[in-house]
FITORLO-829722 format. One record per residue (C-alpha): residue number from 1; residue in one letter; chain; x, y, z. Coordinates in nm, 3 decimals. Layout:
BEGIN
NUM_A_A_X_Y_Z
...
! end
This chain:
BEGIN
1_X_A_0.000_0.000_0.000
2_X_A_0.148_0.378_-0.104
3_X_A_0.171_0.606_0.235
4_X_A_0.273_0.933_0.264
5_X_A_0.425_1.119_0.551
6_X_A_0.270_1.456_0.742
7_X_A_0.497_1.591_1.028
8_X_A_0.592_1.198_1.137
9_X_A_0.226_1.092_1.053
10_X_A_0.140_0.769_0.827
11_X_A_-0.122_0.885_0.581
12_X_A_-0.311_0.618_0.431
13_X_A_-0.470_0.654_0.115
14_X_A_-0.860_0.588_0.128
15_X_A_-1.046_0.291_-0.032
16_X_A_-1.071_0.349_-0.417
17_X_A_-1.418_0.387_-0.579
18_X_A_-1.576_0.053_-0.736
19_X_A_-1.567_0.047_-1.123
20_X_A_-1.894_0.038_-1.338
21_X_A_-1.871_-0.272_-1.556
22_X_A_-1.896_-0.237_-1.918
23_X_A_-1.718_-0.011_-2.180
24_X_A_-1.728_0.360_-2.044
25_X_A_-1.911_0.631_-2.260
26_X_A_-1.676_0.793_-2.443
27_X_A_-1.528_0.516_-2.535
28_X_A_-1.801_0.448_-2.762
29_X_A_-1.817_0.776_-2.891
30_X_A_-1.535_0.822_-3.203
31_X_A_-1.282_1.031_-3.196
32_X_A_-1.302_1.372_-3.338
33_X_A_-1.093_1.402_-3.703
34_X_A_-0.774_1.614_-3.667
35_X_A_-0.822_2.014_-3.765
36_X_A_-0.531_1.998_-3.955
37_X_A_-0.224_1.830_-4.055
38_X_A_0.087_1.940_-4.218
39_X_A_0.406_1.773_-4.312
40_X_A_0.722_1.864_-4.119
41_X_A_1.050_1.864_-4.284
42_X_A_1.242_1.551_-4.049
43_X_A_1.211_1.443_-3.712
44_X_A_1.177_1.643_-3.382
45_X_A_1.427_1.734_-3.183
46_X_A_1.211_1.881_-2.890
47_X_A_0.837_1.864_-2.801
48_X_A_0.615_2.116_-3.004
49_X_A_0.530_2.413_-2.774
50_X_A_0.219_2.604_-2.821
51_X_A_0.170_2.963_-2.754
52_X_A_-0.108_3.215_-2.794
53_X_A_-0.183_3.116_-3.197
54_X_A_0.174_2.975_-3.274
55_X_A_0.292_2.662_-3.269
56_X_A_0.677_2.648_-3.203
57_X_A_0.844_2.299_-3.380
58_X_A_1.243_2.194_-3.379
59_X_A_1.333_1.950_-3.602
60_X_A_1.654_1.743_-3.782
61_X_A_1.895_1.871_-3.845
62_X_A_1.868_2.212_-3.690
63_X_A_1.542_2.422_-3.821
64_X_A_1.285_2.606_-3.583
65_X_A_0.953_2.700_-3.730
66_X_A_0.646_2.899_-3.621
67_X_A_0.272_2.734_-3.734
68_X_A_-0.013_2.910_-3.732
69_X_A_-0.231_2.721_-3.471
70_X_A_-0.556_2.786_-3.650
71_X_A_-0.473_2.613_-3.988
72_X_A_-0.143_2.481_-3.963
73_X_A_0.066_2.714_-4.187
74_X_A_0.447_2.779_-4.185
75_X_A_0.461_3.145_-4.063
76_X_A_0.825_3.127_-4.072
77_X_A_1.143_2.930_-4.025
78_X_A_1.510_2.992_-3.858
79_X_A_1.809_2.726_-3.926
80_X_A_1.897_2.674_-3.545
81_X_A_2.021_2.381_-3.374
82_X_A_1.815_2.402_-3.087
83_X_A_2.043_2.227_-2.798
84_X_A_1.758_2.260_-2.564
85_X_A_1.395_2.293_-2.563
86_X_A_1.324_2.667_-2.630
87_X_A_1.133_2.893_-2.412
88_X_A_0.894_3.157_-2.541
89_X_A_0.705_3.455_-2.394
90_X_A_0.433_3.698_-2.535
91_X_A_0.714_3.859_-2.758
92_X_A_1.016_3.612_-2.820
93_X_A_1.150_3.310_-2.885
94_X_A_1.479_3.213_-2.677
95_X_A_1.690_2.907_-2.855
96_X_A_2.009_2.792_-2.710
97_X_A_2.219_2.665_-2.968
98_X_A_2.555_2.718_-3.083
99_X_A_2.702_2.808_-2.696
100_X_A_2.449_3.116_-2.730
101_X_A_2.096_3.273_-2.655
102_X_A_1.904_3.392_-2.939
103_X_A_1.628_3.577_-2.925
104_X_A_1.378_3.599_-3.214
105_X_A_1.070_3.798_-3.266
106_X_A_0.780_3.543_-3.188
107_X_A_0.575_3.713_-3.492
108_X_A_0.908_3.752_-3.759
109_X_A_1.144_3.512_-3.659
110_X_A_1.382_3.804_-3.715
111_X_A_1.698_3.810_-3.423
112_X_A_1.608_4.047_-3.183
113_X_A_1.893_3.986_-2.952
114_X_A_2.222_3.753_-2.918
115_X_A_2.445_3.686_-2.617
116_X_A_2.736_3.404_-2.584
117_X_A_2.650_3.223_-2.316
118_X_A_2.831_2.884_-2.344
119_X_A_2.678_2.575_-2.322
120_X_A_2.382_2.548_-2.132
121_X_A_2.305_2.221_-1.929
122_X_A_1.905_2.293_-1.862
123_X_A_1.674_2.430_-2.107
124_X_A_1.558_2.809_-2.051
125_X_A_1.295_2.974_-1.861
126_X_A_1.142_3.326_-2.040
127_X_A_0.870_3.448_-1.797
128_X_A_0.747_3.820_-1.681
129_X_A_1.035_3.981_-1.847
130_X_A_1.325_3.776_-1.690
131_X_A_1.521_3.505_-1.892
132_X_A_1.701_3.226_-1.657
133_X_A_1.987_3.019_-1.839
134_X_A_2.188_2.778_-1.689
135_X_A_2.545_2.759_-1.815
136_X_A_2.786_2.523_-1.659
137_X_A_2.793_2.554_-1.322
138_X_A_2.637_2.885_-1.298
139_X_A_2.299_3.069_-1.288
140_X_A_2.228_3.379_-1.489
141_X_A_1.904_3.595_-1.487
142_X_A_1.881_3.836_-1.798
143_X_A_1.636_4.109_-1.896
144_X_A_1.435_3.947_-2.171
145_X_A_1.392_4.283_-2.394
146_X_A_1.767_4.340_-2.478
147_X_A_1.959_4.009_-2.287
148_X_A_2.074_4.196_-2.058
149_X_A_2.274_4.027_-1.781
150_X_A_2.114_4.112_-1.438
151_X_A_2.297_3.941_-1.218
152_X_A_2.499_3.570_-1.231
153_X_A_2.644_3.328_-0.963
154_X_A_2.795_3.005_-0.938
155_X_A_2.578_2.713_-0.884
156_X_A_2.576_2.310_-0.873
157_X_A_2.474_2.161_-1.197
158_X_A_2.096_2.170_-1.332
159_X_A_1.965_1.912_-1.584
160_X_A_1.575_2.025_-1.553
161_X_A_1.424_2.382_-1.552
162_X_A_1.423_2.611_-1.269
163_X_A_1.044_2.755_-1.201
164_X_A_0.951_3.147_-1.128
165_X_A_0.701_3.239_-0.872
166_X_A_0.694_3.562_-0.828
167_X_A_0.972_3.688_-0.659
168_X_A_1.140_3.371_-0.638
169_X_A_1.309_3.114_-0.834
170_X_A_1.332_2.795_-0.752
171_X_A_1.611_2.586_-0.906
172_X_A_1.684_2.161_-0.896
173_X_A_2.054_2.123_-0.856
174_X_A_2.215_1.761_-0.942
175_X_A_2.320_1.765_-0.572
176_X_A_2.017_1.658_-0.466
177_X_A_1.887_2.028_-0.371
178_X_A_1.620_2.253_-0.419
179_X_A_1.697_2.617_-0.425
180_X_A_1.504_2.921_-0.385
181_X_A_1.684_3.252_-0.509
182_X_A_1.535_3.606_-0.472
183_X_A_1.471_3.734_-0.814
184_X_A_1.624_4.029_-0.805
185_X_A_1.953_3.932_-0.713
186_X_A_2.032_3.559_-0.703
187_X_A_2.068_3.545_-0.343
188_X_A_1.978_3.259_-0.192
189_X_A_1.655_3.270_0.030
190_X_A_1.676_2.874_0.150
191_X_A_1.787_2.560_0.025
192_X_A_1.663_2.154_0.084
193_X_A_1.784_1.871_0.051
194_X_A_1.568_1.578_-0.125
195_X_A_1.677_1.214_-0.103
196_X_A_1.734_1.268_-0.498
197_X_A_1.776_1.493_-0.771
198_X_A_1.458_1.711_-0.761
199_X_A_1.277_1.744_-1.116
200_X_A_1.157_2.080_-1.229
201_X_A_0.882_2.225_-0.955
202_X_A_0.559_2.310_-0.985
203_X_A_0.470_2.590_-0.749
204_X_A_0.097_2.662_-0.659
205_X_A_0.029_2.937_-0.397
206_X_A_0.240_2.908_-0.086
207_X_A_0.370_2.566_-0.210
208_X_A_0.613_2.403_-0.412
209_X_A_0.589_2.029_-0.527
210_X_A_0.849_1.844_-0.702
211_X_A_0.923_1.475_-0.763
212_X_A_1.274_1.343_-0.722
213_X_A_1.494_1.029_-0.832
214_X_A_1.412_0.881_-0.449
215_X_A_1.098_0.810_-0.586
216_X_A_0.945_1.044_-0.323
217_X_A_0.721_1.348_-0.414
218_X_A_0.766_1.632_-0.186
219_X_A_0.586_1.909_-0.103
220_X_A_0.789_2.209_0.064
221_X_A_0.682_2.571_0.223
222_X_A_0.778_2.821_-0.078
223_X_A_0.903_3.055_0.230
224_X_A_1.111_2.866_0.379
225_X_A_1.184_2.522_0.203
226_X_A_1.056_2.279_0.510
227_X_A_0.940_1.963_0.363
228_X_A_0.545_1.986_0.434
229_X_A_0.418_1.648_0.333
230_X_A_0.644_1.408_0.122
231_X_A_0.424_1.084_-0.041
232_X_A_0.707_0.754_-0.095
233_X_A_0.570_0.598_-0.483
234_X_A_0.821_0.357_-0.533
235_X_A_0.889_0.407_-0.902
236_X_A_1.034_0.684_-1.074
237_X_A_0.798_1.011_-1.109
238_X_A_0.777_1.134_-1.440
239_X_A_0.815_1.500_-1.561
240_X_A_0.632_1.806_-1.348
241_X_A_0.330_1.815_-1.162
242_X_A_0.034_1.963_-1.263
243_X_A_-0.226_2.121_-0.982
244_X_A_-0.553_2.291_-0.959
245_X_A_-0.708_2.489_-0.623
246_X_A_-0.761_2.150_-0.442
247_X_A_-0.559_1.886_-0.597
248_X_A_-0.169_1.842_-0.667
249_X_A_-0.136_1.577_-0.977
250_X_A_0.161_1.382_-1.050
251_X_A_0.256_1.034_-1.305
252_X_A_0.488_0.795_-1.225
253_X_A_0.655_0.500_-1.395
254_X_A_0.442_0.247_-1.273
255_X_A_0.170_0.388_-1.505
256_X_A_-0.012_0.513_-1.238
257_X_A_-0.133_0.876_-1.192
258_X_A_-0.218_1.002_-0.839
259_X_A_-0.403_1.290_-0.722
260_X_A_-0.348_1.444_-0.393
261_X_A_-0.515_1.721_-0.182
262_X_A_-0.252_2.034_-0.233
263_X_A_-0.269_2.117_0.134
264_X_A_-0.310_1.782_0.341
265_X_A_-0.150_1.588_0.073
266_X_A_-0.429_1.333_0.126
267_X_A_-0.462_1.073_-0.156
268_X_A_-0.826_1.198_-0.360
269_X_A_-0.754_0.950_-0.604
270_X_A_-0.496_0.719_-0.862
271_X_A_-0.563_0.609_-1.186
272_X_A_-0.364_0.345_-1.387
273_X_A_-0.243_0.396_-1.726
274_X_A_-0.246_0.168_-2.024
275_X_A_0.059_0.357_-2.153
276_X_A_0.399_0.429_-1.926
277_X_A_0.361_0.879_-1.947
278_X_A_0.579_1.026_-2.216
279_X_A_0.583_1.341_-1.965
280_X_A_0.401_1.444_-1.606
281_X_A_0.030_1.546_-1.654
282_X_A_-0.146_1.878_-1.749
283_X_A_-0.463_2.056_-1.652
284_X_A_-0.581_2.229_-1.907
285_X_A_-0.971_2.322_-1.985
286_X_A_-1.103_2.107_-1.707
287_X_A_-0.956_1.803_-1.752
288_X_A_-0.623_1.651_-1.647
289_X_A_-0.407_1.505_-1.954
290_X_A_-0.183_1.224_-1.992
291_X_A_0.026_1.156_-2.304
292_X_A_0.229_0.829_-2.375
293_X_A_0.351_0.685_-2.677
294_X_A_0.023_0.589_-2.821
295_X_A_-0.199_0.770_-3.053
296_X_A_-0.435_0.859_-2.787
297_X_A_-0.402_1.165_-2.509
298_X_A_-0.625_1.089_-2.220
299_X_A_-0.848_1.342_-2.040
300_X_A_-0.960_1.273_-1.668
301_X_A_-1.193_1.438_-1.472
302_X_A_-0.968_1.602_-1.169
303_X_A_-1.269_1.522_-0.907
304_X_A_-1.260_1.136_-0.954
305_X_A_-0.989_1.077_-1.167
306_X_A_-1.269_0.898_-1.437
307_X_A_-1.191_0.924_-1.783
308_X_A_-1.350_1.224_-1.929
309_X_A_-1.288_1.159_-2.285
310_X_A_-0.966_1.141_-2.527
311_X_A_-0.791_1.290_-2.828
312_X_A_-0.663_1.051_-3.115
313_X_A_-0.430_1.080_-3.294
314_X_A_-0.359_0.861_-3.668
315_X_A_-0.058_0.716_-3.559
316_X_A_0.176_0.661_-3.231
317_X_A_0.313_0.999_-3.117
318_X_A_0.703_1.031_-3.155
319_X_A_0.723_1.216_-2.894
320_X_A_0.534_1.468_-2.598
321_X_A_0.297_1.692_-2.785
322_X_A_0.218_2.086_-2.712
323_X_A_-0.066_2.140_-2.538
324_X_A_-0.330_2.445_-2.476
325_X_A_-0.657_2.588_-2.561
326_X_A_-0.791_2.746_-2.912
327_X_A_-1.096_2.869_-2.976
328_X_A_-1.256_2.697_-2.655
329_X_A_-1.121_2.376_-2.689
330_X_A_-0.834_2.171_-2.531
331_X_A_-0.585_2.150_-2.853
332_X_A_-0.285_1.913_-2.873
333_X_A_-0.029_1.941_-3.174
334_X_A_0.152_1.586_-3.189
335_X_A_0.409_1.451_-3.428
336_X_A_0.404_1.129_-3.584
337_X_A_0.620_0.959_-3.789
338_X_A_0.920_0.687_-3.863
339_X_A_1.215_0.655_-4.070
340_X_A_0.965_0.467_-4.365
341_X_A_0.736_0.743_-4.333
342_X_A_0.693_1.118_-4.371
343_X_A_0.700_1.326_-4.039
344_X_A_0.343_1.516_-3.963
345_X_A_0.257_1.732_-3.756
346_X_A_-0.117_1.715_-3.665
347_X_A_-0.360_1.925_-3.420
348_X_A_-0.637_1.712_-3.222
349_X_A_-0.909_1.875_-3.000
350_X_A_-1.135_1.832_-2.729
351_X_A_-1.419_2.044_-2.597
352_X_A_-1.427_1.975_-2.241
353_X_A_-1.766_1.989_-2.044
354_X_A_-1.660_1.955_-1.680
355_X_A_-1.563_2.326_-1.509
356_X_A_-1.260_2.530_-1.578
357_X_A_-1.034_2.552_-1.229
358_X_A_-0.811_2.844_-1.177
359_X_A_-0.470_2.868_-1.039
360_X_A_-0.360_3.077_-0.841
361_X_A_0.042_3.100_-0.926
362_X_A_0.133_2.830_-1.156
363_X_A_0.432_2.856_-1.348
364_X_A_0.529_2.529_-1.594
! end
């Protein structure tokens, strides 16, 4: 049985609900066809990433293109070698490659901006006007209208993003800490030590959550870094957390995704997986989606953890599609493919039914 820990407290996860017999709904109900699809040049080398009406794609052996997420045209296309997975805000696009940061116009694809910067070791994080890189060994924070370097300090290694909230970052370091760092000026407000090396965070309020190589997912104060509630899984956790008001959801290895009350960290409910997760779950429109390497993305609804419907795509995804929200559905732009076939990249949706949650102070 999976417990989890609360100040030296067992908590035990309650009884799950019985399971109707018989095929469920929506299962007899056929997939919507895709809105579009459009063939991509050669394979990806990152996950698509969707903002506002873009679609951002990398692919073999070094192009980044902008789609238009309303019919699937090439707005433009940069040869980059994209080293890690780029990071885009309301204006830009930020691509490490070539032991630099460039900056393009989000709209253009015109440079707006280059710095050296070496070679980074986690992939960036563009967010309310700050841009946080990683180069060896260091942290740097720069001004995401002109690159500006704000301020820089030696660090431990990082392999996954660092998270803003607000004022403060928080960063996984390959020692097996989590870091918080004032904004401002890179000075360190706490630091924790996991029994692993933490994952990128999610951070939710006065909260951050993050899954480590111990197999343990933690929940810590974002004031002060003291470990709140940590829940043992015993397989790996994959990817980031995802979380609503109420609930904190998380995927692990064993195909199973949990769902836990954000504040208690109570089990509300787990769900097995017919697919091991490509990445950690998403809320988005209502629903909570999982993505493996199958042609279908499963929707759950975040009260009972039922399925709530799916999107389907043609063929096995190659790898974690973008997800978001167009035109008041839940979109998903996948790429499929194989070295005897052409590469595509297609755009699924979903219009959800169950109620939109906000959140408070999410950053992904």
């Amino acid at each position: 049985m999976l417990t989890a820990s609360l100040g030296g407290q067992q908590l035990v996860p309650p009884l799950m609900p019985a399971v109707e017999p018989g095929v469920p709904a929506f299962l007899l109900q056929p997939p919507a066809a895709a809105r579009w699809t459009v063939t991509i040049p050669a394979a990806p080398m990152h996950a698509p990433l969707i903002r506002g009406s873009r679609i951002f794609v990398t692919t073999l052996p070094g192009l980044l293109a902008s789609y238009d997420l309303g019919d699937g045209h090439e707005i433009w296309r940069r040869s980059l070698i994209a080293d890690q997975q780029v990071a885009v805000d309301d204006q830009r696009v930020y691509v490490a490659a070539g032991e630099e940061l460039h900056a393009l116009d989000a709209a253009t694809g015109v440079v707006a901006w280059r710095i050296p910067t070496g070679i980074l070791t986690a992939p960036p994080v563009a967010q309310g006007g700050w841009v946080i890189i990683s180069p060896a060994r260091r942290t740097t924070a720069l001004r995401a209208a002109d690159g500006t370097v704000v301020w820089s300090r030696e660090n431990a290694v990082q392999r996954d993003r660092p998270t803003l909230a607000g004022d403060v970052l928080i960063v996984p370091l390959r020692t097996g800490v989590v870091q918080a760092l004032e904004i401002q000026t890179g000075v360190t407000r706490w630091e924790r030590a996991v029994g692993g090396f933490p994952a990128e965070s999610l951070v939710v309020g006065e909260r951050v959550y993050v899954g480590a190589t111990d197999k343990v997912f933690y929940c810590l104060k974002l004031a002060s870094g003291v470990i709140d509630w940590s829940i043992r899984v015993g397989a790996e956790i994959r990817g980031t957390a995802a979380g609503d008001d109420d609930r904190v959801y998380f995927a692990a290895l064993d195909n199973v995704v949990r769902a836990h009350d954000r504040i208690s960290g109570t089990q509300r409910w787990q769900m097995g997986l017919p697919f091991r997760p490509l990445s950690g779950p998403r809320v988005v429109g209502g629903s909570v989606l999982l993505t493996g390497p199958i042609p279908d993305i499963h929707l759950l609804d975040p009260l009972s953890g039922g399925q709530a419907g799916k999107m389907s795509f043609p063929d096995p995804l190659a790898i974690s599609p973008g997800i978001g929200e167009f035109e008041g559905s839940v979109v998903a732009a996948g790429i499929t493919g194989g070295l005897n076939e052409s590469w595509k990249l297609i755009l699924v949706s979903h219009r959800s039914n169950l109620p939109s949650f906000t959140v408070p102070s999410v950053s992904r």
